[in-house]
C-alpha positions as a Markdown table, in Angstrom:
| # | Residue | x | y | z |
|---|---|---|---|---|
| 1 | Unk | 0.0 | 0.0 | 0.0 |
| 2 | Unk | 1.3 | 3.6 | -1.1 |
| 3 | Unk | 1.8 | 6.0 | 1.9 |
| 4 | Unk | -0.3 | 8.6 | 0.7 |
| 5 | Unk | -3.0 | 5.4 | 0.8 |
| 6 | Unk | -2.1 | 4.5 | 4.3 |
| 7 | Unk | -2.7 | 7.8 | 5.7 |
| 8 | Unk | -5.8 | 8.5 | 4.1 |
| 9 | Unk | -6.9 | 4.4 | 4.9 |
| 10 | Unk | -5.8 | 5.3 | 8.7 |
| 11 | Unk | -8.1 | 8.9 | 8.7 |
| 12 | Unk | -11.5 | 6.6 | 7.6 |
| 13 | Unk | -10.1 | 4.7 | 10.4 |
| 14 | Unk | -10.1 | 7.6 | 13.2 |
| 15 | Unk | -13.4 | 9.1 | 12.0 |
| 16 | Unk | -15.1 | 5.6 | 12.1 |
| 17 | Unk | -13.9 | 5.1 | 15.7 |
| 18 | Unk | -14.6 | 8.8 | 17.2 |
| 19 | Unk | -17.8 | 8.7 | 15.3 |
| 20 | Unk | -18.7 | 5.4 | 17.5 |
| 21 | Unk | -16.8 | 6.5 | 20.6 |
| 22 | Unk | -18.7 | 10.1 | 20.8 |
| 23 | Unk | -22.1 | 8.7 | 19.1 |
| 24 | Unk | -21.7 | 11.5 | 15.9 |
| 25 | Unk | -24.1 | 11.6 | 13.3 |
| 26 | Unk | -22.8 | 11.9 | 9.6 |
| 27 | Unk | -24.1 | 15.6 | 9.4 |
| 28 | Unk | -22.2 | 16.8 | 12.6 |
| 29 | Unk | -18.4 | 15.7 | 11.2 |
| 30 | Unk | -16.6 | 18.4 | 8.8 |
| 31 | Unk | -13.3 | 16.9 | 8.8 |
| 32 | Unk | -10.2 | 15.5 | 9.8 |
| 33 | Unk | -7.3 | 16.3 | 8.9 |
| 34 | Unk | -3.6 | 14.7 | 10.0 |
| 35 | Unk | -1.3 | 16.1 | 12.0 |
| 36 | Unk | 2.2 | 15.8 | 12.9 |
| 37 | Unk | 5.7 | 14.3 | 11.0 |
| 38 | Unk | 4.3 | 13.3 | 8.0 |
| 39 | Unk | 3.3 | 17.0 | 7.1 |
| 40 | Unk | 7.3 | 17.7 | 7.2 |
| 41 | Unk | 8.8 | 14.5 | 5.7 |
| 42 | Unk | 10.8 | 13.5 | 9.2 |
| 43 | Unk | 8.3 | 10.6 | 9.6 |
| 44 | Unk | 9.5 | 7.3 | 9.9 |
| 45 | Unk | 8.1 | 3.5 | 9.2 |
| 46 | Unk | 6.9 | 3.5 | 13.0 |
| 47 | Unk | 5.6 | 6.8 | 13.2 |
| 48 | Unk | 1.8 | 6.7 | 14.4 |
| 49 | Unk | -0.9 | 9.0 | 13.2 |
| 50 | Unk | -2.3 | 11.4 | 14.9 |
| 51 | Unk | -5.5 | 13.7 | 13.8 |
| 52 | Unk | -7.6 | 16.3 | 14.3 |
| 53 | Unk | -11.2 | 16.4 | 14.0 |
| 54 | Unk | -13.8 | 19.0 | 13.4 |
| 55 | Unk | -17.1 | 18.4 | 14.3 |
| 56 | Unk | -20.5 | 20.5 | 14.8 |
| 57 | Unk | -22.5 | 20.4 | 17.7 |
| 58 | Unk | -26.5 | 19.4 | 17.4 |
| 59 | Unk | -29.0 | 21.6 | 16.7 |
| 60 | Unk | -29.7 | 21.2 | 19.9 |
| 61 | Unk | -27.1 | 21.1 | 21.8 |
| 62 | Unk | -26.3 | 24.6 | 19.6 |
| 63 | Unk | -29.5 | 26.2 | 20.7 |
| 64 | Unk | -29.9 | 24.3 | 24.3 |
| 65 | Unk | -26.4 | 23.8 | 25.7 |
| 66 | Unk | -24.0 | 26.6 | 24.2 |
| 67 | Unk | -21.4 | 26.1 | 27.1 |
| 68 | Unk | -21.2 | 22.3 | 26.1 |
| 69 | Unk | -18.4 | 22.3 | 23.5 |
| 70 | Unk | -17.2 | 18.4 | 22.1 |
| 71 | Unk | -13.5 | 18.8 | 23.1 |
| 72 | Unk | -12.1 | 15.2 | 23.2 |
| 73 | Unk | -9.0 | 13.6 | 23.2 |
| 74 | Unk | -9.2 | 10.4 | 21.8 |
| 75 | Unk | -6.6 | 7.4 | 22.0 |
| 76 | Unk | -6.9 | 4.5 | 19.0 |
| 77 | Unk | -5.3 | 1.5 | 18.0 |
| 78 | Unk | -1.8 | 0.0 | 19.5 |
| 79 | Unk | 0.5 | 3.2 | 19.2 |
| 80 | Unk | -2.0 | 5.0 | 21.0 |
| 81 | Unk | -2.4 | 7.4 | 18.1 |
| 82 | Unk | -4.5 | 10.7 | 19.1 |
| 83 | Unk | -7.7 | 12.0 | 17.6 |
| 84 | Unk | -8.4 | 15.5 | 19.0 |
| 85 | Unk | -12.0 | 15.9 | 18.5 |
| 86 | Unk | -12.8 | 19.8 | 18.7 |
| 87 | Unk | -16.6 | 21.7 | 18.0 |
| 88 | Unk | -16.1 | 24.1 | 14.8 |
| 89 | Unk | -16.5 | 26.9 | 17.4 |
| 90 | Unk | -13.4 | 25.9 | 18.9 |
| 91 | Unk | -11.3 | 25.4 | 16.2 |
| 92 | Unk | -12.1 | 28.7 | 14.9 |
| 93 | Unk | -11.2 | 30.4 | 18.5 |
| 94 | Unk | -8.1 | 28.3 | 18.2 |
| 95 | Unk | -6.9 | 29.8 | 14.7 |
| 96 | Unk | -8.1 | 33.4 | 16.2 |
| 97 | Unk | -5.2 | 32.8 | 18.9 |
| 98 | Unk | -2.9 | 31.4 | 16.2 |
| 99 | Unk | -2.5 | 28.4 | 18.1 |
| 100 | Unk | 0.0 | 26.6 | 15.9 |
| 101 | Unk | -1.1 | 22.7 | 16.5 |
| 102 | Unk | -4.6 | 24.1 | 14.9 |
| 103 | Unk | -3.1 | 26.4 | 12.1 |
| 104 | Unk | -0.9 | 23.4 | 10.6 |
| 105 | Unk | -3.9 | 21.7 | 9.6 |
| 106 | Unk | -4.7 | 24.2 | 7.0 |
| 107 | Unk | -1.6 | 23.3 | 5.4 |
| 108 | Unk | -1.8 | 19.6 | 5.8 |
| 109 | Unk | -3.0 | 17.6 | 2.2 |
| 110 | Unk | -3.9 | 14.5 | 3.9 |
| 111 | Unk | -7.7 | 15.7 | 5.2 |
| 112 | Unk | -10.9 | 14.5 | 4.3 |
| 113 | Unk | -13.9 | 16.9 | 4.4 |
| 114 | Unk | -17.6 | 15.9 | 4.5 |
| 115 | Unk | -18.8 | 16.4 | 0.7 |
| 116 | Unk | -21.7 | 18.4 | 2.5 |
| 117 | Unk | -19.2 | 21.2 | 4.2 |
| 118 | Unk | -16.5 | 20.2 | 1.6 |
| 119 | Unk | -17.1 | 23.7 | -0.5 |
| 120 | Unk | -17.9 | 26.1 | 2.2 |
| 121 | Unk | -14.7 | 24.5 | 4.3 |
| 122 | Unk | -12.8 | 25.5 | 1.4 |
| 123 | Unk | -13.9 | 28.8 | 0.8 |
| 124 | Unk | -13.6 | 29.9 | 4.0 |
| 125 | Unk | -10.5 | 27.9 | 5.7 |
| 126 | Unk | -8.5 | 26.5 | 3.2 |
| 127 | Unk | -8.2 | 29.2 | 0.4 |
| 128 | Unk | -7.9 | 31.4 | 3.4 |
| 129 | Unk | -4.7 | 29.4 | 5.0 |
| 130 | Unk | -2.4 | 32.1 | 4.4 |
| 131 | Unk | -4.3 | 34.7 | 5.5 |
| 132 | Unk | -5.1 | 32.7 | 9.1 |
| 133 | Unk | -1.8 | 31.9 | 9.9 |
| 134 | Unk | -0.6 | 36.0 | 9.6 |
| 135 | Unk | -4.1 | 37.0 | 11.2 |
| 136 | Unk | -1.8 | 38.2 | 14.0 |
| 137 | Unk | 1.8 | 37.7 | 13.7 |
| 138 | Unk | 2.7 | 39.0 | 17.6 |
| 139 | Unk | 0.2 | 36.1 | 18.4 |
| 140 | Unk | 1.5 | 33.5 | 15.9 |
| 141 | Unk | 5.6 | 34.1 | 17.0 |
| 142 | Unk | 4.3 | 34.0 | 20.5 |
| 143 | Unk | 2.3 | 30.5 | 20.2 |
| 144 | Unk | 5.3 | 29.4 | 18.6 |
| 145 | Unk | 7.5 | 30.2 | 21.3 |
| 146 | Unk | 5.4 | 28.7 | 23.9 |
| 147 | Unk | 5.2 | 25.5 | 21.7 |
| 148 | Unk | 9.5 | 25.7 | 21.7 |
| 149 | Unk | 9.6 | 25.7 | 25.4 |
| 150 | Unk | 7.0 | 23.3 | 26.2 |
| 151 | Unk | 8.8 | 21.1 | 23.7 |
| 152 | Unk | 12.2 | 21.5 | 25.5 |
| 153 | Unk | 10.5 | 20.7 | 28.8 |
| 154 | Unk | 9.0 | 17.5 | 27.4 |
| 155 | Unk | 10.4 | 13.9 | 28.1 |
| 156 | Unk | 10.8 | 12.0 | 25.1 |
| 157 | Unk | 13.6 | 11.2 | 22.3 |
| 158 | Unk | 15.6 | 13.8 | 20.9 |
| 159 | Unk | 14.8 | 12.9 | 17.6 |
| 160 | Unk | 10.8 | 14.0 | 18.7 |
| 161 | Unk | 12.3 | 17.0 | 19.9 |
| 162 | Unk | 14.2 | 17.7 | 16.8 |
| 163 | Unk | 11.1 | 17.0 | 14.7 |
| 164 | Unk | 8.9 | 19.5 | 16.8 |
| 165 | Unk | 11.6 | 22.2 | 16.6 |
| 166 | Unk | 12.0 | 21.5 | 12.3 |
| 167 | Unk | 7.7 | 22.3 | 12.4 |
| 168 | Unk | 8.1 | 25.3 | 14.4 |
| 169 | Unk | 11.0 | 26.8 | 12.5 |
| 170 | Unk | 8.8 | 25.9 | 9.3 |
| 171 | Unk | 5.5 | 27.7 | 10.5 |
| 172 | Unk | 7.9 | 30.8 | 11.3 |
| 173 | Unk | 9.0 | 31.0 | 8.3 |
């Protein structure tokens, strides 16, 4: 199986479990979209997958429950690969801050949208990627700095370390 295969094989994967996991209806997923190594070419045959999911909340929860956001980590397979679940409202608030582990998805071309929010998706996130991720430069440099020092503070391999600090030299550029 091509990479580019396996990726998108492992994405149908994550949306299949999170959609039985959180009990999501069809209508409520946008998208997921893949996150980490593989965006910058330093991923290796072991490397696990890890994604990022963007969801809409029910029409009732919307007009009910406003303060109850679907924020979800979510752990899958053997390698524990992660499946951040976030509500569209959140995602958004996220690439307001510039919060760089939310702006990298933009740029990502392993995603899968829902062919229902596939155009406006487009319109509004994607052809605007550029745009997002220089909303506010004084944010964006500082997100990226925090992201630096929590990655020099975390325990793990060098080689992780290394990876994170090639992704945030990337993004500032």
């Amino acid at each position: 199986m091509k990479t580019k295969e396996k990726y998108f094989k492992r994405l149908n994967e994550h949306i299949a479990y999170a959609r039985e996991c959180l009990n999501l209806k069809d209508e409520q997923i946008v998208g997921i979209f893949l996150y980490g190594s593989q965006n910058y070419g330093t991923d290796s045959k072991d490397s696990d997958v890890d994604s990022h999911m963007i969801v809409l909340p029910t029409f009732e929860d919307f007009c009910l429950d406003s303060k109850n956001l679907i924020s979800k980590e979510i752990l899958f397979g053997e390698q524990k690969e992660h499946i951040n679940v976030k509500d569209i409202r959140l995602y958004r608030e996220n690439l307001l801050k510039q919060n760089i582990n939310f702006v990298e998805t933009l740029f990502t071309e392993y995603f899968i949208l829902n062919p229902m929010y596939a155009d406006l998706f487009e319109k509004f996130f994607l052809q605007e990627k550029e745009a997002i991720a220089k909303l506010n430069m004084r944010r964006a440099i500082m997100s990226i700095g925090h992201q630096a020092i929590h990655t020099l503070k975390q325990k793990g391999s060098e080689d992780k370390k290394l990876y994170n600090g090639h992704r945030l030299l990337f993004f500032l550029q």
